[in-house]
KEKE-3310 file (N, C-alpha, C; in steps of 0.2 Angstrom, whole numbers, plus 5000, padded with zeros to 4 digits):
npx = (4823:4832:4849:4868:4882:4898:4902:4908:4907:4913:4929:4945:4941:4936:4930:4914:4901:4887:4869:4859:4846:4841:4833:4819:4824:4822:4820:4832:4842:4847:4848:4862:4868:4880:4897:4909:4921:4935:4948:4952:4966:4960:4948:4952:4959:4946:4945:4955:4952:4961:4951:4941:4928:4926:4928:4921:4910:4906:4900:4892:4880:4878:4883:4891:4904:4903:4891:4897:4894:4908:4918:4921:4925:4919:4908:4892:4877:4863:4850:4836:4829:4826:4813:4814:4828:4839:4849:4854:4847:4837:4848:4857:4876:4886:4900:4905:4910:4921:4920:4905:4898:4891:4889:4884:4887:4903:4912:4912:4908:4919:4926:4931:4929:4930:4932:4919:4906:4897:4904:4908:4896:4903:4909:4899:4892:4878:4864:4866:4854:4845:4852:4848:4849:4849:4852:4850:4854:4851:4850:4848:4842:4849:4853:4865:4879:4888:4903:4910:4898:4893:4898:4901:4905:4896:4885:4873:4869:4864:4864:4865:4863:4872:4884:4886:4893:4890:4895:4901:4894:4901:4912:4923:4916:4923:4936:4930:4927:4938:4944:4935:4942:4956:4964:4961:4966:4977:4984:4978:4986:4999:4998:4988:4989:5002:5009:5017:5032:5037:5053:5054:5061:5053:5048:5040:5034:5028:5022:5007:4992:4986:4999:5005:4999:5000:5013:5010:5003:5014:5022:5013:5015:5027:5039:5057:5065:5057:5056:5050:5049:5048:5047:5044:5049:5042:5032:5041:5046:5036:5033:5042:5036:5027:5030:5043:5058:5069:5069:5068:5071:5068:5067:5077:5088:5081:5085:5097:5099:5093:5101:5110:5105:5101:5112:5115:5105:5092:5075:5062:5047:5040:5029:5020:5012:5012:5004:4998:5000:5014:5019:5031:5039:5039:5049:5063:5057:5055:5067:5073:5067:5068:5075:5062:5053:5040:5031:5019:5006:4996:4993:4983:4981:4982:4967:4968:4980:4994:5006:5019:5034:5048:5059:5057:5065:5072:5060:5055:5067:5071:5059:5052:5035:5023:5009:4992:4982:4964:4960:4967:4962:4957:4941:4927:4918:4922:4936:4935:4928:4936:4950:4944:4943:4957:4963:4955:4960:4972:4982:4983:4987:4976:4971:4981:4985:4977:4979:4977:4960:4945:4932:4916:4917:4930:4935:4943:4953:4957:4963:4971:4980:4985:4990:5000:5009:5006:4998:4995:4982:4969:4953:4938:4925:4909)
npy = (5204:5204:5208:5207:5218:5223:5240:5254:5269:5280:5288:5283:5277:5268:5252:5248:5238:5233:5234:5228:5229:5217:5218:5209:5195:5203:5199:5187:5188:5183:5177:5172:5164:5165:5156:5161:5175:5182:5191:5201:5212:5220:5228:5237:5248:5253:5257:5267:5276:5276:5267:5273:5281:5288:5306:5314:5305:5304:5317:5317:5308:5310:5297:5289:5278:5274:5274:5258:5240:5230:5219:5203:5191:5177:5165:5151:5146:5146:5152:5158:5164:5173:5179:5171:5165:5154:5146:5142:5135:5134:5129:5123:5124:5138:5148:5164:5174:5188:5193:5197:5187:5186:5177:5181:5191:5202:5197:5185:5177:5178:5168:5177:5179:5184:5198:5202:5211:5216:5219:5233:5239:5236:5247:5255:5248:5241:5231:5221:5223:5234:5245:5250:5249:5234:5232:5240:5254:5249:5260:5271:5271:5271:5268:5255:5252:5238:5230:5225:5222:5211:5211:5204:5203:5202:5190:5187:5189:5199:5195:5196:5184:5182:5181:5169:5157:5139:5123:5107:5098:5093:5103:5112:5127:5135:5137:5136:5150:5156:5157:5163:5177:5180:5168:5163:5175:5178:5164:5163:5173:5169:5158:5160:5172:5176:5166:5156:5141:5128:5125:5140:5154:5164:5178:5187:5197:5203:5195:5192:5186:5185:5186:5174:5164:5164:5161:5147:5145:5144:5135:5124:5126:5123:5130:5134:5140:5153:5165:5176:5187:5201:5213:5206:5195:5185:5181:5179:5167:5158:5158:5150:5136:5136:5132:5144:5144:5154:5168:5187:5201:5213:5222:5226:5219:5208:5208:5206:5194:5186:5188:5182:5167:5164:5167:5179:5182:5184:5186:5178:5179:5191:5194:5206:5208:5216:5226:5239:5247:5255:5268:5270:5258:5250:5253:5248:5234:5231:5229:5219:5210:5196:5196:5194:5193:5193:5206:5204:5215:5213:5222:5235:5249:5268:5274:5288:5289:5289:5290:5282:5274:5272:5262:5266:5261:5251:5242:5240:5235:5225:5218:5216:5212:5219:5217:5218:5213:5208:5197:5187:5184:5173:5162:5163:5152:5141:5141:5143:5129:5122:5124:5122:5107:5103:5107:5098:5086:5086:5096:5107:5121:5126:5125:5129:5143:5151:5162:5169:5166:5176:5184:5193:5205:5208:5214:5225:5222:5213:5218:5227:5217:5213:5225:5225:5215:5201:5193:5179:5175:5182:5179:5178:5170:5162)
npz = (5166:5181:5186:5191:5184:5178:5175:5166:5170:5165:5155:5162:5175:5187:5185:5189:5200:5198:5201:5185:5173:5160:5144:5139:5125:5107:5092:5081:5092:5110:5124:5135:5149:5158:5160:5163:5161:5152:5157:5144:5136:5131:5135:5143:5133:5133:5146:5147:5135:5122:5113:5105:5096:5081:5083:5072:5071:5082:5084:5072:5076:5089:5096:5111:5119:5130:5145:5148:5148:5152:5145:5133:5131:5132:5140:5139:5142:5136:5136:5133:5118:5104:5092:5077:5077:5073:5075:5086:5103:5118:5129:5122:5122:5121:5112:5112:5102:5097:5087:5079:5065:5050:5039:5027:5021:5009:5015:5024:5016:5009:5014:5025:5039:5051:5046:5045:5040:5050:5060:5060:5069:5081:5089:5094:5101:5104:5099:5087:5078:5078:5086:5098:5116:5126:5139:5154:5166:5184:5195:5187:5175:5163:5145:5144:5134:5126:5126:5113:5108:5116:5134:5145:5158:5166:5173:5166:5150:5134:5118:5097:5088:5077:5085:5092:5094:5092:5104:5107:5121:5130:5133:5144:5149:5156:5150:5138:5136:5134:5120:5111:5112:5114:5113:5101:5093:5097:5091:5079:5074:5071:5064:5054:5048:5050:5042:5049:5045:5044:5050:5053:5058:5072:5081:5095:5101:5117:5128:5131:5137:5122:5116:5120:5116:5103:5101:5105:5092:5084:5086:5084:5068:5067:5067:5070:5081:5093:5099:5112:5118:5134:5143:5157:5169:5173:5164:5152:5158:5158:5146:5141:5144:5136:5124:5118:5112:5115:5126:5128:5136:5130:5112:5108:5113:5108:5097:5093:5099:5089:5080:5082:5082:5070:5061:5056:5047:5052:5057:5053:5054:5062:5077:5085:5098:5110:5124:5122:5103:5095:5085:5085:5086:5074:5066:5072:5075:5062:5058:5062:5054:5043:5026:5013:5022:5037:5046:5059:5065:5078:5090:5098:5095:5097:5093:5088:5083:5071:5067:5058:5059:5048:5038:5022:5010:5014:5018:5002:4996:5002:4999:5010:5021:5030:5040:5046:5058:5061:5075:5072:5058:5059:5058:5066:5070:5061:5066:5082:5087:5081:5087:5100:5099:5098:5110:5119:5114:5120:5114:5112:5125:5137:5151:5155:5152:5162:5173:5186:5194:5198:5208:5200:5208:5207:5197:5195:5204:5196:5186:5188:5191:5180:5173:5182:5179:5181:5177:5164:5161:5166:5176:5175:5186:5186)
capx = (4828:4837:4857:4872:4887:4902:4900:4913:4906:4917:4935:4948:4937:4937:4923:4907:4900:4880:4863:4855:4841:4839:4826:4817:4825:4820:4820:4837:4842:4848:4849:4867:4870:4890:4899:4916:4925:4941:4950:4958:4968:4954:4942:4958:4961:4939:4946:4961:4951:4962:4948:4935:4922:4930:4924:4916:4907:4900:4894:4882:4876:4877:4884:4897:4904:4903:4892:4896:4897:4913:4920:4922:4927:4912:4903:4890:4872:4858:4843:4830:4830:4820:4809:4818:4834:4837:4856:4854:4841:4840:4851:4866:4881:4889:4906:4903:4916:4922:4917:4903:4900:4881:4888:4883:4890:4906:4919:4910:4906:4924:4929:4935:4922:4933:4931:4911:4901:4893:4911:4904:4894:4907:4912:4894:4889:4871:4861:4866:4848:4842:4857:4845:4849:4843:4853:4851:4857:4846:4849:4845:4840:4852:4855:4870:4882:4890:4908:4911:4890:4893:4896:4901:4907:4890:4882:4871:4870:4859:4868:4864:4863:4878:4890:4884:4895:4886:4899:4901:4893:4908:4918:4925:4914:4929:4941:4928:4927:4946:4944:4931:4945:4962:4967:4960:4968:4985:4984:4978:4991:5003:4995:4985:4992:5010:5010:5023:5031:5042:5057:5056:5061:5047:5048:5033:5032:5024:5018:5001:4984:4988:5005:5007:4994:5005:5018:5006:5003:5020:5026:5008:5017:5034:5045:5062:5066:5051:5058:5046:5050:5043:5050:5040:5052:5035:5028:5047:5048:5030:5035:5045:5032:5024:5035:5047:5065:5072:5066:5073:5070:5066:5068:5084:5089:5082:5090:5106:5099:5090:5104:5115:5104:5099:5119:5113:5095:5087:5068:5058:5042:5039:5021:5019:5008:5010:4999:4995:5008:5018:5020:5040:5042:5041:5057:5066:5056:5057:5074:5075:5063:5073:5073:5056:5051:5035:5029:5011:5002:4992:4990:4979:4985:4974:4964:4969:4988:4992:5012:5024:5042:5047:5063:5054:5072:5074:5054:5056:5074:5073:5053:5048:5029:5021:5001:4988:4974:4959:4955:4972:4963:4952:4934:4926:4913:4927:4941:4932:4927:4942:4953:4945:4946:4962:4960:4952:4965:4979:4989:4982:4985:4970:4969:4989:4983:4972:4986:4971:4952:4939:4926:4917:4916:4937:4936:4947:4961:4962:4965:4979:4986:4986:4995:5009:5011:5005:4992:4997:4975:4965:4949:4930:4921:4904)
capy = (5200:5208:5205:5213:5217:5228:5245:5259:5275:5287:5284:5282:5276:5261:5246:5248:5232:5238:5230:5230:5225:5214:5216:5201:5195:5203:5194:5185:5188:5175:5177:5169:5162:5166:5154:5163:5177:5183:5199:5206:5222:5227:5232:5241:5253:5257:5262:5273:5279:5271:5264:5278:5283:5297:5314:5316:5300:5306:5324:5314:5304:5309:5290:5286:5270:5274:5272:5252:5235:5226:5210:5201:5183:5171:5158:5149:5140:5146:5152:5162:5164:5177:5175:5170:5162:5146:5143:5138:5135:5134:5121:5126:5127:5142:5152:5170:5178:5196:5196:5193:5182:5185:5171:5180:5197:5197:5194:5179:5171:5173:5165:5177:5179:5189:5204:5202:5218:5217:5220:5240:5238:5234:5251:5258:5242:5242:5227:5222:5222:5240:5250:5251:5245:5229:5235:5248:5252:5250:5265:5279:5268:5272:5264:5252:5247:5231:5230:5221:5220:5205:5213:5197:5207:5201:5182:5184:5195:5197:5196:5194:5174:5181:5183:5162:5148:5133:5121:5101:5101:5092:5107:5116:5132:5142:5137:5139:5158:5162:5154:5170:5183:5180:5162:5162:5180:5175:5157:5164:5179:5163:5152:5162:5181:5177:5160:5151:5137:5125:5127:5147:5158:5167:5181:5187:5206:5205:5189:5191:5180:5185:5183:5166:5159:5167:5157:5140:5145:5146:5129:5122:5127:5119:5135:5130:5144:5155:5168:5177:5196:5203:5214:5205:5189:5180:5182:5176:5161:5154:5157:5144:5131:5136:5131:5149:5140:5158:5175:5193:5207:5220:5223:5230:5213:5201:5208:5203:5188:5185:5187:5174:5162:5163:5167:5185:5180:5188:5183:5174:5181:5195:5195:5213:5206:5220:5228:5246:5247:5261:5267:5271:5252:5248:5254:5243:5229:5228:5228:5211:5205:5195:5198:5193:5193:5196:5207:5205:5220:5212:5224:5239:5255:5272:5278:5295:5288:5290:5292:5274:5275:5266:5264:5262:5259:5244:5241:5240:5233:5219:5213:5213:5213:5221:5216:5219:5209:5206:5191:5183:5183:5165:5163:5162:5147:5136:5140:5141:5124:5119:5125:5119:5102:5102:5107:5090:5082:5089:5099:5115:5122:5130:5125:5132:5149:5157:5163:5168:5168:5181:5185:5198:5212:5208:5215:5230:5219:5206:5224:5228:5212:5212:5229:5223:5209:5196:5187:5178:5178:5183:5175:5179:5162:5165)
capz = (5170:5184:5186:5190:5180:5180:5171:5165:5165:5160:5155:5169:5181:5190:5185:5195:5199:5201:5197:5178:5169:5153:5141:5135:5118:5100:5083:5082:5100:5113:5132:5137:5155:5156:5165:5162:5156:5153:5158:5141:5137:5124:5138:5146:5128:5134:5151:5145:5131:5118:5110:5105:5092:5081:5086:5067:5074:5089:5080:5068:5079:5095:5100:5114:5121:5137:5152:5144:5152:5149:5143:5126:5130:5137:5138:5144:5142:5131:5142:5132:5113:5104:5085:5072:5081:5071:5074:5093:5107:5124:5131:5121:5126:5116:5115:5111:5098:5100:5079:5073:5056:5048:5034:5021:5018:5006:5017:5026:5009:5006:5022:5027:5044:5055:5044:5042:5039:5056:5063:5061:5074:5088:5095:5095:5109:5106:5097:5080:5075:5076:5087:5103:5120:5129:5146:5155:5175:5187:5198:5185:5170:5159:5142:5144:5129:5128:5123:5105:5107:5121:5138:5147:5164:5170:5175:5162:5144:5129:5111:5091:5086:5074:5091:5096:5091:5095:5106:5109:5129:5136:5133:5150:5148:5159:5144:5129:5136:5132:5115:5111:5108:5115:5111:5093:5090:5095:5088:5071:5072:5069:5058:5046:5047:5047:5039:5051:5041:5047:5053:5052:5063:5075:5086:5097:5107:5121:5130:5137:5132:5116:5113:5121:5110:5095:5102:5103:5084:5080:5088:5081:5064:5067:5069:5073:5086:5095:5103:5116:5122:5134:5150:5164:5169:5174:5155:5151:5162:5156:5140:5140:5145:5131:5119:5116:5113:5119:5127:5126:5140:5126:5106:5108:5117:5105:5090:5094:5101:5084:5075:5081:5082:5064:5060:5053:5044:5056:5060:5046:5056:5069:5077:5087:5102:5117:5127:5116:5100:5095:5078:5084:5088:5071:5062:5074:5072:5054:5055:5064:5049:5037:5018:5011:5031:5037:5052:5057:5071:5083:5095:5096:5095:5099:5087:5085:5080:5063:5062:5059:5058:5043:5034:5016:5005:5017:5015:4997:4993:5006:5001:5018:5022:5037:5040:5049:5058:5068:5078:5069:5053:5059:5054:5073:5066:5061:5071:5089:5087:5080:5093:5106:5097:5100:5117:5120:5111:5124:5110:5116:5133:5138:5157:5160:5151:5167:5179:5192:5195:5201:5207:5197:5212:5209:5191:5196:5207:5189:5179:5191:5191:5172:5173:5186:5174:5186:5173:5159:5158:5174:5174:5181:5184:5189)
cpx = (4832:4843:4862:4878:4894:4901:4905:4907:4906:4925:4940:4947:4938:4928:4919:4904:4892:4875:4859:4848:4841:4833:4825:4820:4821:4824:4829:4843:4842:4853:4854:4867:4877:4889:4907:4917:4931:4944:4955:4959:4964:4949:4945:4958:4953:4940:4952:4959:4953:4957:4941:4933:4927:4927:4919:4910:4900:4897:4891:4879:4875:4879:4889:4897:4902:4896:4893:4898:4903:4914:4918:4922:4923:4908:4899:4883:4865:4852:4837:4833:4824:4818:4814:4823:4834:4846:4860:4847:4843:4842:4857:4871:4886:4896:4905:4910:4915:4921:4912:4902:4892:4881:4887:4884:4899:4913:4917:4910:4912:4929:4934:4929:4924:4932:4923:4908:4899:4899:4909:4900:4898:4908:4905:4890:4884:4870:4862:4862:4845:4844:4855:4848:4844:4846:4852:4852:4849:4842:4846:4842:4844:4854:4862:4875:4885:4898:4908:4903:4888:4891:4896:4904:4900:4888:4876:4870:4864:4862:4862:4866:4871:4884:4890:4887:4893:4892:4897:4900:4897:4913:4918:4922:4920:4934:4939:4927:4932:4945:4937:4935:4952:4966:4966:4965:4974:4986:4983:4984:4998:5000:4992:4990:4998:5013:5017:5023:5037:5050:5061:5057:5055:5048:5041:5034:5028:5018:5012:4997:4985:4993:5008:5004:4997:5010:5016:5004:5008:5023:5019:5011:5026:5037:5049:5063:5060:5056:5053:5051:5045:5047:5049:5046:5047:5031:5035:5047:5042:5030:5039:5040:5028:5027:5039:5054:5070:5069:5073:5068:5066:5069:5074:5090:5090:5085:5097:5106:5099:5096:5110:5112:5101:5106:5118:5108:5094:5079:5064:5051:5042:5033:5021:5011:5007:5004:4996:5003:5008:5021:5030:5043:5041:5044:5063:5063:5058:5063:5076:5069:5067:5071:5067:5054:5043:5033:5022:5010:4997:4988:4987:4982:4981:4973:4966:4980:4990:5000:5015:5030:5043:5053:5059:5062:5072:5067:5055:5060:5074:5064:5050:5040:5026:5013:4999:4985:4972:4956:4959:4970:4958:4945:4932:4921:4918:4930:4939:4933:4933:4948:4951:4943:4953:4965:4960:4956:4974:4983:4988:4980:4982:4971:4975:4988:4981:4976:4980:4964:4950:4933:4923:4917:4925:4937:4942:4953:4962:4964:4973:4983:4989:4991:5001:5010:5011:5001:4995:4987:4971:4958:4940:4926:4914:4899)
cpy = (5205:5205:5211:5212:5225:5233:5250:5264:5281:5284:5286:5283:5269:5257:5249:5244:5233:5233:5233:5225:5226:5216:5211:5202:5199:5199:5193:5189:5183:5179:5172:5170:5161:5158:5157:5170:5181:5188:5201:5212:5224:5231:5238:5245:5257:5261:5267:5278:5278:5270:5270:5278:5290:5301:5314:5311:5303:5313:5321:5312:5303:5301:5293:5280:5267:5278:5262:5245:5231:5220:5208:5194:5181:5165:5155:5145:5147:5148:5153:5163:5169:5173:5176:5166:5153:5143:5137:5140:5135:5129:5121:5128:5131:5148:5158:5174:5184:5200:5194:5190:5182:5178:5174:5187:5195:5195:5188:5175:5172:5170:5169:5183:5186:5198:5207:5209:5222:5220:5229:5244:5239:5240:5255:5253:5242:5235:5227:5225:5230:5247:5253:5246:5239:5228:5240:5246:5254:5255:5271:5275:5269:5267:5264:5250:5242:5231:5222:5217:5212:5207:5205:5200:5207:5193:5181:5192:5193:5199:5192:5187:5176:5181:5173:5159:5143:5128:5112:5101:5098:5096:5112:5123:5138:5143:5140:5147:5162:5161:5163:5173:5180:5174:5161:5168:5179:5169:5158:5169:5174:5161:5156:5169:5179:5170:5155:5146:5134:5127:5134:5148:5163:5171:5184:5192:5204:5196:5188:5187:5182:5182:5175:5162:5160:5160:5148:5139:5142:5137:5124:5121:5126:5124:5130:5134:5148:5157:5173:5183:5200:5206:5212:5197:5183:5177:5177:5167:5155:5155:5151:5138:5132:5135:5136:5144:5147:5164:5179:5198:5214:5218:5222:5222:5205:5203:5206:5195:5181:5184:5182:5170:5160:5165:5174:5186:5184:5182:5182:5180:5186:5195:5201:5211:5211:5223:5233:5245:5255:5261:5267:5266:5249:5249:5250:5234:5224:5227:5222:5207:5201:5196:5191:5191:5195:5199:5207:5209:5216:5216:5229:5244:5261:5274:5283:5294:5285:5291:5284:5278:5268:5267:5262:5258:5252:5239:5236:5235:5226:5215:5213:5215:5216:5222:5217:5214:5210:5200:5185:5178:5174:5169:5157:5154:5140:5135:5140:5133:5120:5117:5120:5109:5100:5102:5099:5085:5083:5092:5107:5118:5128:5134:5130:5140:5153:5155:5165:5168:5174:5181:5194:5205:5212:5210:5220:5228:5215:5214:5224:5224:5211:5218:5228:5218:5204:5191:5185:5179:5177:5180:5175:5173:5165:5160)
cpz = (5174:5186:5190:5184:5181:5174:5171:5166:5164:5161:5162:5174:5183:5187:5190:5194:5203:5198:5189:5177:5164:5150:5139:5128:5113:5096:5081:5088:5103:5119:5133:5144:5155:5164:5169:5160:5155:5152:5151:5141:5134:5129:5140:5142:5132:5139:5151:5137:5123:5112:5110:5099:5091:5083:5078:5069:5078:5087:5076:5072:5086:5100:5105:5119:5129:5140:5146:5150:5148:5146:5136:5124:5136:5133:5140:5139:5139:5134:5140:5122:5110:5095:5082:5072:5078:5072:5082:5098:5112:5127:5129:5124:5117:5118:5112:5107:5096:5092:5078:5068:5055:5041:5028:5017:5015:5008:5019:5020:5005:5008:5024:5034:5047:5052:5042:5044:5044:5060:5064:5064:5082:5092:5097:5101:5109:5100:5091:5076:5075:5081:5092:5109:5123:5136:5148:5165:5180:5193:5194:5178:5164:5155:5145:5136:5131:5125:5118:5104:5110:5127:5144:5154:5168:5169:5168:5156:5137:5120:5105:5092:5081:5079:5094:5092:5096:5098:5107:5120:5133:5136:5138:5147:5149:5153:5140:5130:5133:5123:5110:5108:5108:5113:5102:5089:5089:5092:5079:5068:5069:5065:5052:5044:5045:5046:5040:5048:5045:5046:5052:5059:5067:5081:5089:5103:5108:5124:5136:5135:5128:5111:5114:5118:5102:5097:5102:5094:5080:5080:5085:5073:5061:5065:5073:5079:5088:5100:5107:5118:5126:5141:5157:5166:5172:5166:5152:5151:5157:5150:5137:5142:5140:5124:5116:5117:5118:5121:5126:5133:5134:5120:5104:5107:5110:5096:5086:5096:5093:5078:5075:5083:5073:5059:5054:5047:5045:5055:5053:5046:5060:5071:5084:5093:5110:5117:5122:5110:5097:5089:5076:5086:5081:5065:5067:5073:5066:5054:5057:5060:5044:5031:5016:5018:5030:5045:5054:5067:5074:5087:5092:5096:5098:5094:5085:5083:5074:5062:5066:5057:5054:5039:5026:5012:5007:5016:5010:4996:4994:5005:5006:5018:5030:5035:5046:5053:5064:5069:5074:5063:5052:5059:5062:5071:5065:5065:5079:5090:5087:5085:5098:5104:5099:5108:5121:5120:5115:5119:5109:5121:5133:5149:5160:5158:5159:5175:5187:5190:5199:5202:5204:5200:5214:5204:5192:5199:5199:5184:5181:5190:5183:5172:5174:5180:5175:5182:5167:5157:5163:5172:5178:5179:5188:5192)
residu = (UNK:UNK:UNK:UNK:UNK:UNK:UNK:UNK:UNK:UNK:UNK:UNK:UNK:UNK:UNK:UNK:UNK:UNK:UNK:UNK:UNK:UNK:UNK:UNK:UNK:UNK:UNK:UNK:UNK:UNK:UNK:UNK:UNK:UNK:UNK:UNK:UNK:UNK:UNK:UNK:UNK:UNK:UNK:UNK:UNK:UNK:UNK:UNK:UNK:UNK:UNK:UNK:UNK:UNK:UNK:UNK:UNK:UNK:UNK:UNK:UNK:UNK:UNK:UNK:UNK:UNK:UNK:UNK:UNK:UNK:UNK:UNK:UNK:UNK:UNK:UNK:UNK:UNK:UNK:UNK:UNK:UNK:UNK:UNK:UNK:UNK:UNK:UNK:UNK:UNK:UNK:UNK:UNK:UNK:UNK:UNK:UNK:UNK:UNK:UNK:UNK:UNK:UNK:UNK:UNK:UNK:UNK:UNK:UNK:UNK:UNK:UNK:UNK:UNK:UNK:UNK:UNK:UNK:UNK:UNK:UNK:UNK:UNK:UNK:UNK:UNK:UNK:UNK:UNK:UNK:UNK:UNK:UNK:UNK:UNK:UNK:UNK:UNK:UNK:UNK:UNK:UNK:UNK:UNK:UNK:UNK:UNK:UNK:UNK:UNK:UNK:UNK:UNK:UNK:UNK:UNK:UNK:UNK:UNK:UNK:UNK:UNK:UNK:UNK:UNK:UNK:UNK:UNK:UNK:UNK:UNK:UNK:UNK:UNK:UNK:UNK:UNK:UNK:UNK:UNK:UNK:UNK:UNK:UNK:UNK:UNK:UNK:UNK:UNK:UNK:UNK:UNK:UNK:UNK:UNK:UNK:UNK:UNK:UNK:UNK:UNK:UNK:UNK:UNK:UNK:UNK:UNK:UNK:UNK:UNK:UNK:UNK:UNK:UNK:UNK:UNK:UNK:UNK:UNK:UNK:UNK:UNK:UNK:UNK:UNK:UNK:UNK:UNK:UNK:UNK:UNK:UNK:UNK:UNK:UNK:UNK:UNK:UNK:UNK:UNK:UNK:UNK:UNK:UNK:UNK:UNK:UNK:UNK:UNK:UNK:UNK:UNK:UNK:UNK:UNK:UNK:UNK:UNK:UNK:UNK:UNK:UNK:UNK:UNK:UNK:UNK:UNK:UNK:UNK:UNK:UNK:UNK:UNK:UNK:UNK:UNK:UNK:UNK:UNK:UNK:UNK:UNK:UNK:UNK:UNK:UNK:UNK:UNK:UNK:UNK:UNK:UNK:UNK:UNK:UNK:UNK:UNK:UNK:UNK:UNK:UNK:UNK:UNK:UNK:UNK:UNK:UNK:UNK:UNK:UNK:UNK:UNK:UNK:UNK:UNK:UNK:UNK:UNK:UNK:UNK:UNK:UNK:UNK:UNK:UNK:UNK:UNK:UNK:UNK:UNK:UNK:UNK:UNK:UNK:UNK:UNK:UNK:UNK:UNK:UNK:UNK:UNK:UNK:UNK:UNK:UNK:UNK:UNK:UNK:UNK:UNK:UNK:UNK:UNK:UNK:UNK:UNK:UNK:UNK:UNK:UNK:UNK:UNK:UNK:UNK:UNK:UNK:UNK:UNK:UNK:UNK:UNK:UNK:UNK:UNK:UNK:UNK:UNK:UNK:UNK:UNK:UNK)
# end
């Protein structure tokens, strides 16, 4: 099958929007017809490097991420299926999750999907099933990796059956594409990660497709206050439409904001949702955690950064917790569905999410707009 798609390759370069060819499926393999898919910052760590294979990595094995096609969150219709593929056929409509879940290694069997074995996989961008390309470009033939082994920066893509949640066919394809990484990551960064409980307090750095979906969590979870941080006064505004009771300009900002609205508590929850995060923004955090508080890391960071700033005595004394997660700790299989149940149900806004559209030879203007601060979630419809 011949396509186009946008392709990195090499870091700090612009997308190349060029012709490829598919191979036909192998043994659980499935040819997806995207309808959608949605610009987040994780392809953005690919283009700034951010996001790399350690060097011991790349000296065994000679691998690297790059020449690779981008994108993570899509969706679409089911076109071609290879042997063995029993979980969906052609005709399905399926949302593509930026984890996949094999069901039966022992995190999946202990629901906990999001950390499935297969996840090990993700930065090497080749085919679950035997770590070979089934793209390659069409001017010089070169293997293609997939970003999180999807590759959705193209109309049409070829993924493992464990990357396929099978969907209800009335569900807006353009929607169920955000639903993939950014909507479930922040929505579970609240709910599961940092187990918002009624009328806690909840603050949430950095309000892009992630952190606004933190913020849909939180109000999901009947926080009394959601306060929203984020220096862009457009991220702000639309935070408030989102259910944030108050915003803050900066850290600095809402601590003071934080503490008079909580009469010197401080923050039940912190959820840590900016663009890249920074091990020197979390000794002020924690300090707007309240006793037995919990802050939960969302964002990515670079691989090669390894020092946090941490008061421990305070750590320690005060009980506070500070967590981790991927993919906000939801189980893609479940919570997919789930989600966009609710969706349907009007009590999760999907549609108000995608600040603009593109077409996919605009993949470069939605990066900038994301930069400038223009998108709450840019959007390639195809």
């Amino acid at each position: 099958m011949e396509t186009e798609a946008a392709i990195l390759w090499e870091t700090n370069t612009p997308w190349s929007v060029e012709d490829i060819v598919i191979d036909p499926p192998k043994a659980g393999e499935v040819v997806v017809k995207l309808a959608a898919s949605g610009l987040c910052h994780s392809d953005e760590h690919i283009v700034t490097g951010d996001m790399a294979l350690p060097p011991e990595i790349i000296e065994q094995t000679g691998a690297s991420i790059t020449p690779i096609i981008g994108g993570h969150e899509g969706a679409g219709e089911v076109v071609e299926v290879g042997p063995g593929v029993t979980s969906v056929q052609p005709g399905d409509h399926v949302s593509l999750s930026f984890v996949p879940s094999c069901g039966r290694c022992p995190s999946c069997a202990a629901g906990r999907q999001n950390l499935c074995d297969m996840g090990a996989f993700l930065l090497f961008g080749r085919q679950i099933s035997d770590l070979t390309a089934r793209h390659h470009a069409k001017s010089n033939g070169a293997d293609l990796g997939l970003m999180c082994c999807l590759g959705t920066f193209s109309p049409y893509t070829l993924v493992n059956e464990a990357s396929c949640v099978k969907l209800d066919d009335d569900i807006p394809l353009d929607k169920a594409a955000l639903v993939g990484c950014g909507v479930t990551t922040g929505w579970g960064s609240a709910v599961y990660l940092a187990e918002v409980k009624p009328g806690e307090t909840v603050v949430v750095i950095g309000v892009g497709g992630i952190g606004i979906n933190a913020i849909q969590g939180a109000v999901m979870s009947g926080a009394r206050h959601i306060v929203a941080v984020d220096p862009v006064q457009f991220k702000r505004d639309e935070s408030l439409k989102f259910g944030a009771t108050h915003t803050a300009a900066s850290v600095e900002e809402a601590l003071e904001l934080v503490g008079m609205i909580t009469w010197g508590a401080q923050a039940d929850k912190v959820i840590i949702t900016t663009g890249v995060a920074d091990g020197k923004m979390i000794l002020p955090v924690m300090t707007m955690v309240a006793k037995g508080g919990r802050c939960v890391v969302t964002s990515v960071a670079s691989m090669a950064s390894n020092d946090v700033s941490l008061n421990l005595a305070d750590f320690t004394l005060m009980q506070k917790q500070l967590v981790g997660g991927i993919f906000g700790g939801a189980n893609p299989r479940r919570d997919i569905p789930r989600l966009l149940r609710l969706y349907k149900e009007g009590k999760l806004k999907l549609d108000e999410l995608i600040t603009t559209t593109y077409k996919l030879s605009e993949v470069n203007q939605g990066y900038q707009d994301m930069r400038d601060g223009k998108n709450l979630r840019g959007l390639i419809r195809y």
